[in-house]
N, C-alpha and C positions, 0 to 999 in steps of 0.2 A: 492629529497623528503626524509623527515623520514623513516627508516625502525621499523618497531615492531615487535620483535622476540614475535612469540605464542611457548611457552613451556609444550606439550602436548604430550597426546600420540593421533594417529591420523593413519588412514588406510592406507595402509593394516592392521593393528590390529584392531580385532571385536573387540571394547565395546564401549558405552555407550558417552563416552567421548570425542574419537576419532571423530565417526560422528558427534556430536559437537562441535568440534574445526573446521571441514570441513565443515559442515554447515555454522559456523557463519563467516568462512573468506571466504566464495561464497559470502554470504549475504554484506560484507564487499566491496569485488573486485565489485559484481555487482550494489552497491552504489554508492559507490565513484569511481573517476577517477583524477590521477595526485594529491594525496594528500596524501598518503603513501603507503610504499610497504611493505607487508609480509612476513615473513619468518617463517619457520618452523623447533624448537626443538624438534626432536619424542623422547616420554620417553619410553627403552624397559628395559628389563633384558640385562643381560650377556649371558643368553641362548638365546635370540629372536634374530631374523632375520627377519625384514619383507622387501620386496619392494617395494618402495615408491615413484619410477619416480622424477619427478624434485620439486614435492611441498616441501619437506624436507631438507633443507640445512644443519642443526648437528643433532646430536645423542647424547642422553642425557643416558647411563647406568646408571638405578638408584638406582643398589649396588652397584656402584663403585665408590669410595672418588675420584680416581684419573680424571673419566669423568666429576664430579661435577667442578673440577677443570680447567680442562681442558677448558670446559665452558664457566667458570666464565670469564678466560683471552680471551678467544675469544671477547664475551658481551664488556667486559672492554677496548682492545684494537681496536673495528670496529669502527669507524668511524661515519658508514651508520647507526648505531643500538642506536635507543633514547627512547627507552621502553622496557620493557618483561612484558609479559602477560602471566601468569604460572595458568593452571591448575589444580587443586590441591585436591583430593582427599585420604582418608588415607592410600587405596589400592593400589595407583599406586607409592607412597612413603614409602610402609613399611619396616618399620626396618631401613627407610634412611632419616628421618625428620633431624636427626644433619646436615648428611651432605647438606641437604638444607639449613637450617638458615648457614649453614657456607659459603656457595653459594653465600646466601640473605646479608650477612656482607661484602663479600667481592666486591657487585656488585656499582659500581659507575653512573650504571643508573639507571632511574626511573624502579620503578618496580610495578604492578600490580599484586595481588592474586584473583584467583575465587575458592569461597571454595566453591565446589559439594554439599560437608556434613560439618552442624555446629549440633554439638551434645548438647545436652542440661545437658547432666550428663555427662561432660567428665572429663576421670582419672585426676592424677594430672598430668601424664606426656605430654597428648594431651592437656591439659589446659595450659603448659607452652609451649608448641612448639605454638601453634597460638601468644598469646601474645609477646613474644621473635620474631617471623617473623614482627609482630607488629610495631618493633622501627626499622626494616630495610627497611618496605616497605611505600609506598606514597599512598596507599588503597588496601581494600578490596572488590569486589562485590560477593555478592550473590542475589538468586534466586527469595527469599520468602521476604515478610517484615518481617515473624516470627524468620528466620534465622536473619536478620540484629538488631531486639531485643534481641536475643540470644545473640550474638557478642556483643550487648555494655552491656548487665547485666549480663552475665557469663564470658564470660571473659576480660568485661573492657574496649573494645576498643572505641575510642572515635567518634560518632555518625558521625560526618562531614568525617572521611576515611571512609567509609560505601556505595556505594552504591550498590541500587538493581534493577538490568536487570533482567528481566524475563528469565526464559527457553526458545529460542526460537521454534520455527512454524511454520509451511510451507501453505505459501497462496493455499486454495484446490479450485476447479470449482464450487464442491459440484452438481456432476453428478446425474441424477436417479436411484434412490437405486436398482430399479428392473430392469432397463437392468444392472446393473454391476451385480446382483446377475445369471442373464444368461450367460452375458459373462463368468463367474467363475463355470459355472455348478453349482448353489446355487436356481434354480428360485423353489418358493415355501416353500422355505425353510425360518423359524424363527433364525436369526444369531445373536449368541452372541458369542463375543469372546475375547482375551486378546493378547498381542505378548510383545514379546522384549527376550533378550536373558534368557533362560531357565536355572535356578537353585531354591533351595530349600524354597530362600527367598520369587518367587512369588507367594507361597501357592495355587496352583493351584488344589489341592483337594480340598482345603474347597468351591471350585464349582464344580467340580467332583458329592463330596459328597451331595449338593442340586438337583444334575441334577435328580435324581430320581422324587422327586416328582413336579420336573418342567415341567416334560416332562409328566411326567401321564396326564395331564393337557393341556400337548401342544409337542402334539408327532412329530409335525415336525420341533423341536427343533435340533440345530447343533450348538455346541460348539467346536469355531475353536481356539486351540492353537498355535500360529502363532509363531516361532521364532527356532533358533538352539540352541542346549545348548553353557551358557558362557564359552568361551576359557580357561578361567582358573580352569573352572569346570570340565571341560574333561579332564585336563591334572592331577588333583589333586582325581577324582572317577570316570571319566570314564561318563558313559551315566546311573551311577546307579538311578539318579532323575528319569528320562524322562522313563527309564524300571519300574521302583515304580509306575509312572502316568498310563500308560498302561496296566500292573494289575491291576491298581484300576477300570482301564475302562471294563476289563475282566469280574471282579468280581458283577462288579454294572451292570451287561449287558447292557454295554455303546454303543456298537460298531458301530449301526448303529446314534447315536447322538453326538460322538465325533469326531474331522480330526486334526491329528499333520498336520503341517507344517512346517517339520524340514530342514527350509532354511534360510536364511538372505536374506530374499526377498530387490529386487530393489525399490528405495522411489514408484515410481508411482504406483508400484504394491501394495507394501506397503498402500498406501494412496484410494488405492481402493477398497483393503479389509477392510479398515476403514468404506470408505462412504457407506458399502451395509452391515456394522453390524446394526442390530436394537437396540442392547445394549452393551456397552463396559463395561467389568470387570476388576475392579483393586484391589487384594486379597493381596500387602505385606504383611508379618506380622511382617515388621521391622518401629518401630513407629516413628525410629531416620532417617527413611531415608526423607532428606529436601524437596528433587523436586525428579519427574519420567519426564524424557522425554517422553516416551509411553504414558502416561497420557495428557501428554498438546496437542500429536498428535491427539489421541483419541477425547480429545473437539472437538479441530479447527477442523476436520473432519466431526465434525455433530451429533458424538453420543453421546447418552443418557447416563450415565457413572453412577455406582454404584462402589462405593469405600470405603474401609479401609481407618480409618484417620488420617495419614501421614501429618505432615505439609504442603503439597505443596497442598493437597486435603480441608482440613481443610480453607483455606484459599481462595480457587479459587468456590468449587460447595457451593456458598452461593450463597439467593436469586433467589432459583429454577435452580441452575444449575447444579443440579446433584442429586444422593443420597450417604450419609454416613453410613457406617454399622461396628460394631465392628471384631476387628481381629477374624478371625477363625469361626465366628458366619455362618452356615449352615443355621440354620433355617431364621436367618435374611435374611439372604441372599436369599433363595427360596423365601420368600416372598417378597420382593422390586424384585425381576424382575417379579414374576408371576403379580402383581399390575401395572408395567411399558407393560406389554406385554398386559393386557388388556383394554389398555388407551392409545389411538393411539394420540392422542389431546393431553397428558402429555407428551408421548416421543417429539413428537414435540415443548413443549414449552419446554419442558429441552434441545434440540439440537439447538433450537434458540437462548437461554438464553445464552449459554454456548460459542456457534460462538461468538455474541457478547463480551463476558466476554475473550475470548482469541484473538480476535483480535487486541488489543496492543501487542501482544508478538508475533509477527509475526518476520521473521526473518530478514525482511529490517529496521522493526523498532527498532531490539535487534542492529543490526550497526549504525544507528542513534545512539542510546544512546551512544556504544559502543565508533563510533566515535569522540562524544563530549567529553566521558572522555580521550580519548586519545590527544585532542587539549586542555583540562584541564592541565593535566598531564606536559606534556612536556613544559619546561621553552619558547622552542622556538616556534615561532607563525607555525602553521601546519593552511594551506587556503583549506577549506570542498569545494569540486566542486562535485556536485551532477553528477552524470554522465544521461543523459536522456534515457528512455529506447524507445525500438524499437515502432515503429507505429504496434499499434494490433488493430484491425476491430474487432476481434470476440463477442465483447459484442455489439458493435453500433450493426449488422448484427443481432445479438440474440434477438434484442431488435424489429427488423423489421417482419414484418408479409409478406404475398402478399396484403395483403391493405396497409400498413403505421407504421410507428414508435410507439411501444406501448408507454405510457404514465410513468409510472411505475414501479418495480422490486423490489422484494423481496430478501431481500441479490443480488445475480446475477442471479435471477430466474423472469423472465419478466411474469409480473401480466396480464394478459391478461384483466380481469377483469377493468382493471382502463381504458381501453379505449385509445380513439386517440385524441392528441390537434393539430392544426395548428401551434402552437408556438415553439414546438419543431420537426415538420416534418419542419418547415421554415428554424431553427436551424441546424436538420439533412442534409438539400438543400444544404446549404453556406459548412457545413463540408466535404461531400463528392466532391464538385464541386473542393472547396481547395484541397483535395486528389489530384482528376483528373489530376488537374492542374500539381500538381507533378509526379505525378506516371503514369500514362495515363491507368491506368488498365480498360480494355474493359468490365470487370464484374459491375465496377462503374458507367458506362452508365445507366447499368438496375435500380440501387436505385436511379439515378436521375431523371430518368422519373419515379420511383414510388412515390417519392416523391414529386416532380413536381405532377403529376397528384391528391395527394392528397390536395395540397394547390389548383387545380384549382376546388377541390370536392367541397371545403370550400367557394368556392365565390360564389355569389350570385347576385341574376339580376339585383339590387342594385348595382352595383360594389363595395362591402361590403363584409367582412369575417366573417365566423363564426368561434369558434376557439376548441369547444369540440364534437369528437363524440364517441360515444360508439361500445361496440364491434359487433352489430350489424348495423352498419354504418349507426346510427343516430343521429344527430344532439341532444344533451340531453338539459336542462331547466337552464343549467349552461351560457347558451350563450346571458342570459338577463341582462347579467354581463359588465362592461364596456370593449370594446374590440378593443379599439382604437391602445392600444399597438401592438395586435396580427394582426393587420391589417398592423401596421407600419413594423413589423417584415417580415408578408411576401412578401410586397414590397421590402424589404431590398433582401431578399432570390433571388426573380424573376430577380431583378437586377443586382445581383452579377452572376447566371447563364447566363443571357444574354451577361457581358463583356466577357465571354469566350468564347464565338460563335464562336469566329476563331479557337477554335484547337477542337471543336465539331465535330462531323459526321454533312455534307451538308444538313441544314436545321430541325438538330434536336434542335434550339430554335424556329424557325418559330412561332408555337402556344404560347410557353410563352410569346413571345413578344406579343403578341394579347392579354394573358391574362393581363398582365402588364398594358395593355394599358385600358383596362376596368378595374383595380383595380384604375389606378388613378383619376376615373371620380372625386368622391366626397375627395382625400385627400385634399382639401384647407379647408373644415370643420374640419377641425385637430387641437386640442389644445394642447394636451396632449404633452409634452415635450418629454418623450421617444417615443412616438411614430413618433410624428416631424424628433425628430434624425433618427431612422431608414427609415422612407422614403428618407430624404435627403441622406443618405448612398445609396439606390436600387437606386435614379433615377442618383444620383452622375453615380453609374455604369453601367446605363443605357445607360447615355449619353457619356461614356468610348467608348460603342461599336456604336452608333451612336450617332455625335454630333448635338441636336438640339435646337431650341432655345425656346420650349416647358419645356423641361429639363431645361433650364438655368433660366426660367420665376418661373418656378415651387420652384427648390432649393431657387432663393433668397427670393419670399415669405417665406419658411417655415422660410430658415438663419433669414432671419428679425424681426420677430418671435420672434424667439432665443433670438436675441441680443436685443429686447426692453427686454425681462425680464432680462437679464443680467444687461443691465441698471439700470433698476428698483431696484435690489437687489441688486449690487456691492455695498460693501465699502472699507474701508480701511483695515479695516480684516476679507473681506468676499468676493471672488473674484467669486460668482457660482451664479448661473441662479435662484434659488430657496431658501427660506429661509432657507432649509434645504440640509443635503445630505442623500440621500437613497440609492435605490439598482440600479444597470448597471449606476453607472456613468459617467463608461470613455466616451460613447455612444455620450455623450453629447457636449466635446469639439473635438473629433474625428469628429462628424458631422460637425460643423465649418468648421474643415481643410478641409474636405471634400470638405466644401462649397467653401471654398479659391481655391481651388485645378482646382476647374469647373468652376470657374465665375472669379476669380483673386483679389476679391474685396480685399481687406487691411483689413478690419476691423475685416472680418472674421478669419483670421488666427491670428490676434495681439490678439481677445479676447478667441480662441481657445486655446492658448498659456499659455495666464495669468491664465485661466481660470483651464486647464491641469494641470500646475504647484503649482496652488493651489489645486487639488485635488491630489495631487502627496505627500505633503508636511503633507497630514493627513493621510497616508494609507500608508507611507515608511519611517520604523525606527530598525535602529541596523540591517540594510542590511537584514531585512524580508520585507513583505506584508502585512498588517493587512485591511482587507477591511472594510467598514463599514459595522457593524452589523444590520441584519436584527433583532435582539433583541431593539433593540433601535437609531433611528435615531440622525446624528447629529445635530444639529439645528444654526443659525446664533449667539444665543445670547449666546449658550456652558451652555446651563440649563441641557442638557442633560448628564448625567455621563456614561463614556466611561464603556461600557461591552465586558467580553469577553466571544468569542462564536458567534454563529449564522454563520459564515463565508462562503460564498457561493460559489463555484465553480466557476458557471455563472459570477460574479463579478470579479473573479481572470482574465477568460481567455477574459472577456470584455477590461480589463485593458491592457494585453500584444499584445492584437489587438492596442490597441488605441499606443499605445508602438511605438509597431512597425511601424506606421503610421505617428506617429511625428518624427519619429528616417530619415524615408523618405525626411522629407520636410527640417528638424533642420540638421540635420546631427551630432548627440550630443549626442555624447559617453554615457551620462549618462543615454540617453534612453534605449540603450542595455544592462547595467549595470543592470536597473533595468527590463527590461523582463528576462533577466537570473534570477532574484534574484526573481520575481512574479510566473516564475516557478514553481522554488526550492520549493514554497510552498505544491505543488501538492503532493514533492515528500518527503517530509519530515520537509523544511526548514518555520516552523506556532508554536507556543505557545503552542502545544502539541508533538513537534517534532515526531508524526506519518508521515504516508504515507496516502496518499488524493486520490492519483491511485493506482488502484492494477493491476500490472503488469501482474496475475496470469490469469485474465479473460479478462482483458484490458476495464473494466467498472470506473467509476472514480465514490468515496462515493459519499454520496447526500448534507456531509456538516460537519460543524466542529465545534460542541458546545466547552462551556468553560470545560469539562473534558470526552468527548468519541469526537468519529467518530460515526456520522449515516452511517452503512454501507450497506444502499439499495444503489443502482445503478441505479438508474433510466435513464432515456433518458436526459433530463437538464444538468445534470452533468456527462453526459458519452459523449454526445456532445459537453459541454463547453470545458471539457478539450483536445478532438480532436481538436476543432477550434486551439485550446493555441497550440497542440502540434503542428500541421502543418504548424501555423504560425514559431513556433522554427526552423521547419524544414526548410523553405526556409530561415531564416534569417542565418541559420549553414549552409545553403549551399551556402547564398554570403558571408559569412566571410572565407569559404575555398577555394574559389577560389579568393576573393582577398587577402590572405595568397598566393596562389599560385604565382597570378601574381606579387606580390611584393617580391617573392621571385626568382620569373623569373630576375626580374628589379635587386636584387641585383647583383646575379649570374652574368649578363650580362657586370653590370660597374667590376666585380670584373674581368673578363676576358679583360675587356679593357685595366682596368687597369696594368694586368700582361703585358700585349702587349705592353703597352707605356712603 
């Protein structure tokens, strides 16, 4: 594999920069897998010593010409090394820029610059050392888009080496503000606060100096200054700032409304005193500074943010996500928080606004990016293998009540309010049963009989479903609605728990079979094609677990069905059931095979196939996923002009079911190919190269316009993508054990053959 030297400084050394080189090569390892390997250049003095355990391979001295050198010939003669990625800041280079470009001339591999700080009035001499790094390096990223306008109109460089990664971000829970303000000994208290390493630059008086008439006003005001002073500040004056802040708290009789926290607090704790601030402060008074990491933390956390206008602020709290206030300005400043602190409803929509607005800059999405310039970059083809992340319940579970699966969720916060559908406790049935099947965990028992009991809540003396109730477990006026699909669905569900009866506790399907058995009275009145499809999948599995000829009468009515409108609509370049294609497609030729599967007929599977492969052939291009948009249908005669956007979860992990289900019958490599590749969508590999799940809550967004992420979580698409993942999971676990066994079989001839 490619190795990519990061040329950074990096912890044990406190600052800024370190934690993100660390950050973004976690973000990196825990993306990717088997596609490149890391390495780390730490940049110190001649004085420094830090220890750095095994993540740091050289040592960059960056006073000393001869370490530059030194360097260079390692870079030049490894082999394993087809990149450098240099972090570059004018701090961590001072006084040593030549011997960088001299570095940068002598290096014969690609190389990468991320400039921290682009100055917009820079001397002549930093104006010549960027452009001069310019003719040696293969690009530049920065932060801001402001910075990357900087860069091509101040000092020239030409647009297309330019690109810009955001800061990244750390995916938050986004906990209850007032038990963390308990946990923290804070409950009661109005918390506003600021952090990151402490010096003269974060003008931390000019809130000092408001807190008087803020608190006259709202006395249970605590202004937390969260951080240690920066390393280099202690060594160059001591703790003279942070003794100056202290008197001023003396003087302003602050004492009981001010708390240093003179630590380098741990991320989580870090990201906890975020979530339980009611307002975040960001006072630089340096105009030139590009991007604040503390700042972008600060968003994605949730709080309301008041800030000095900084390029990186300038550019992000637009469109109600924040407020802007001039350097130094006191009075300003007292009043944008006394106006935020009495408008509970504004801080809200500024911490909504704002979540939204920073979640591209998330840290698995800043390797995304990251990683694409890196397979850019490098002459030689570098193969992106998404690595899949662990099975996490805790958002499906969060989303669970003691009655049934909520409907809904606001960011990763379950709306209670939206009530209960049958369609997705149906969907929640099939996901956890999958679980079971794998895991056997005894705790999954109990949500399948809660879910179970709620689809038997839903049926009716009709042997009929209804599919909306509310949070008072009543059936609401939405159920006058056609509900033939949700009927098909939870036949689908009944059935798939029933083929598991054998590794169930003795007789805990007994009833569903009963209910099963009363939900089919009326499916022969069934038109609806998805809905068709899912019954034929439940009784398919029905008659897994007992085979009858009930079962077999039933499925080919519905197959038959099927295949007269297939008929009907086939042509020569339209191989699908319907003049159009819409949403859960794959539903549809998966039923077939289904149907092939149970009765044996030929037809069934021949037209499942063609059928598949034609919907395979519009939805899989440049080794993605593109499902049809529920923005606009596709239609037989192609009147419809392809949009992008709408992209649904539901759809992706419909698709790597049906996947894997032909992968069963066909045995065709290319089926696996692409459920791995239907995946990768989830996880970053869609037209927005974001991430679709979030690993942080284990909730998967609600969907994928043509330029954001909807990121509520709802049940739908926190579902969909459990079904996707579990299906990955058993298909990873027979390709490792037939890895295994073929690896048994070589070993074996190879031992014979020493013998002969």
């Amino acid at each position: 594999m490619p190795e990519i030297l990061f040329i950074t400084s990096f912890p044990a050394r406190e600052c800024g920069i370190a934690t993100y080189s660390e950050d973004l090569i976690a973000a990196l390892n825990n993306k990717f897998e088997s596609s490149f390997n890391i390495k780390v250049a730490a940049l110190e003095s001649i004085n420094d010593s830090y220890s750095y355990g095994d993540a740091v391979d050289q040592i960059l001295k960056t006073d000393s010409a001869d370490s530059y050198q030194k360097l260079s010939e390692y870079c030049n003669s490894d082999e394993g090394t087809k990149l450098l990625l240099i972090q570059h800041e004018f701090g961590l280079f001072k006084n040593n820029e030549t011997d960088l470009i001299k570095f940068l001339s002598a290096s014969i591999k690609p190389v990468l610059i991320v400039l921290h700080t682009v100055l917009p009035l820079p001397n002549q001499e930093m104006k010549r050392n960027i452009i001069e790094m310019d003719t040696f390096i293969d690009g530049f990223i920065v932060m801001t888009q402001r910075s990357a306008a900087l860069l091509q109109n101040v000092y020239g460089i030409d647009r297309e080496k330019i690109s810009v990664i955001a800061h990244g971000t750390h995916l938050v829970k986004h906990g209850d503000k007032e038990i963390l303000k308990e946990k923290y000994g804070l409950a009661g208290k109005k918390v506003i606060s600021t952090f990151g390493l402490l010096s003269s630059g974060k003008s931390i008086e000019t809130t000092l100096d408001a807190l008087p008439v803020i608190t006259s006003q709202n006395p249970s005001i605590l202004f937390l200054i969260i951080g240690k002073t920066h390393p280099s500040v202690v060594k160059e004056e001591g703790e003279k700032y942070r003794d100056f802040l202290k008197k001023r708290v003396e003087i302003l009789g602050l004492q009981e409304n001010v708390k240093f926290i003179n630590v380098y607090l741990p991320l989580e704790e870090l990201l906890e005193y975020l979530q339980l601030t009611d307002i975040y402060l960001f006072t630089s008074n340096d105009p030139h500074q590009a991007v604040s990491g503390t700042f972008s933390y600060a968003i994605s956390c949730g709080c309301p943010i008041i800030s000095t206008p900084i390029p990186h602020a300038l550019e992000v709290l637009q469109d109600g996500t924040g407020v802007i206030i001039e350097f130094g300005d006191t009075i300003q400043l007292a009043e944008e928080v006394l106006r935020l602190l009495k408008n509970l409803q504004f801080r809200k929509a500024i911490s909504a606004n704002g979540i939204h607005k920073m979640a591209p800059t998330a840290w698995e999405n800043s390797a995304i990016a990251h990683a694409g310039l890196f397979k850019k970059i490098i002459a030689e083809k570098i193969d992106l293998h998404y690595k899949i992340p662990e099975i996490n319940l805790s958002h499906f579970k969060n989303l669970t009540t003691s009655f049934a699966m909520i409907q809904f969720s606001v960011i990763n916060h379950p709306d209670i309010s939206t009530g209960y559908t049958l369609d997705d406790n149906a969907r929640a049935l099939v996901a956890i049963c999958q679980h079971y099947e794998l895991k056997r965990e005894p705790e999954d028992l109990e949500l399948i009989e809660k879910y179970y009991s709620f689809i038997k809540f839903c049926l009716q003396e009709n042997g009929s479903f209804l599919n909306y109730v509310n949070i008072d477990q009543e059936f609401t006026k939405q159920n006058s609605e056609n509900l033939e699909d949700s009927n098909g669905r939870a036949i689908w569900s009944l059935g798939f728990m029933l083929s598991l009866s054998s590794i169930f506790p003795v007789g805990f399907t007994a009833d569903a079979a009963k209910t099963m058995k009363r939900a089919l009275r009326k499916v022969h009145t069934i038109y609806s094609t998805r809905a068709m499809a899912f019954v034929i999948k439940g009784v398919y599995y029905r008659n897994k677990n007992a085979v009858d000829f009930e079962n077999i009468a039933l499925i080919k009515l519905l197959s038959n069905r099927l295949v007269k409108m297939y008929r009907h609509e086939c042509k020569s370049n339209w191989k699908w059931f319907e003049s159009y294609l819409t949403y859960g497609n794959s539903i549809l030729p998966e039923a077939l095979l289904c149907a092939y599967l149970a009765t044996g007929e030929y037809q069934y599977k021949e037209i499942a196939k063609e059928s598949f492969d034609f919907l395979l052939s519009h939805i899989f291009t440049d080794n993605k996923i593109k499902v049809i948009s529920n923005k606009g249908w596709l239609d037989s005669n192609r009147h419809k002009k392809e949009t992008v956007g709408g992209e649904q979860p539901i759809d992706v992990a419909y698709t790597i079911l049906a996947l894997e289900r032909f992968n069963g019958v066909f045995k065709n490599s290319s089926y696996l190919e692409k459920m791995e590749t239907a995946f990768s969508w989830f996880l970053g590999n869609n037209h927005l190269h974001k991430i679709i799940y979030n690993p942080c809550t284990g909730g998967c967004y609600d969907g994928m316009e043509e330029n954001y992420i909807n990121l509520n979580q709802g049940a739908e698409s926190t579902v969909s993508y459990l079904m996707a993942r579990l299906t990955m999971e058993k298909y990873t676990a027979k390709k490792e054990l037939l890895h295994k066994n073929t690896s048994k079989i070589k070993l074996s001839e190879n031992i014979t053959a020493l013998n002969i």
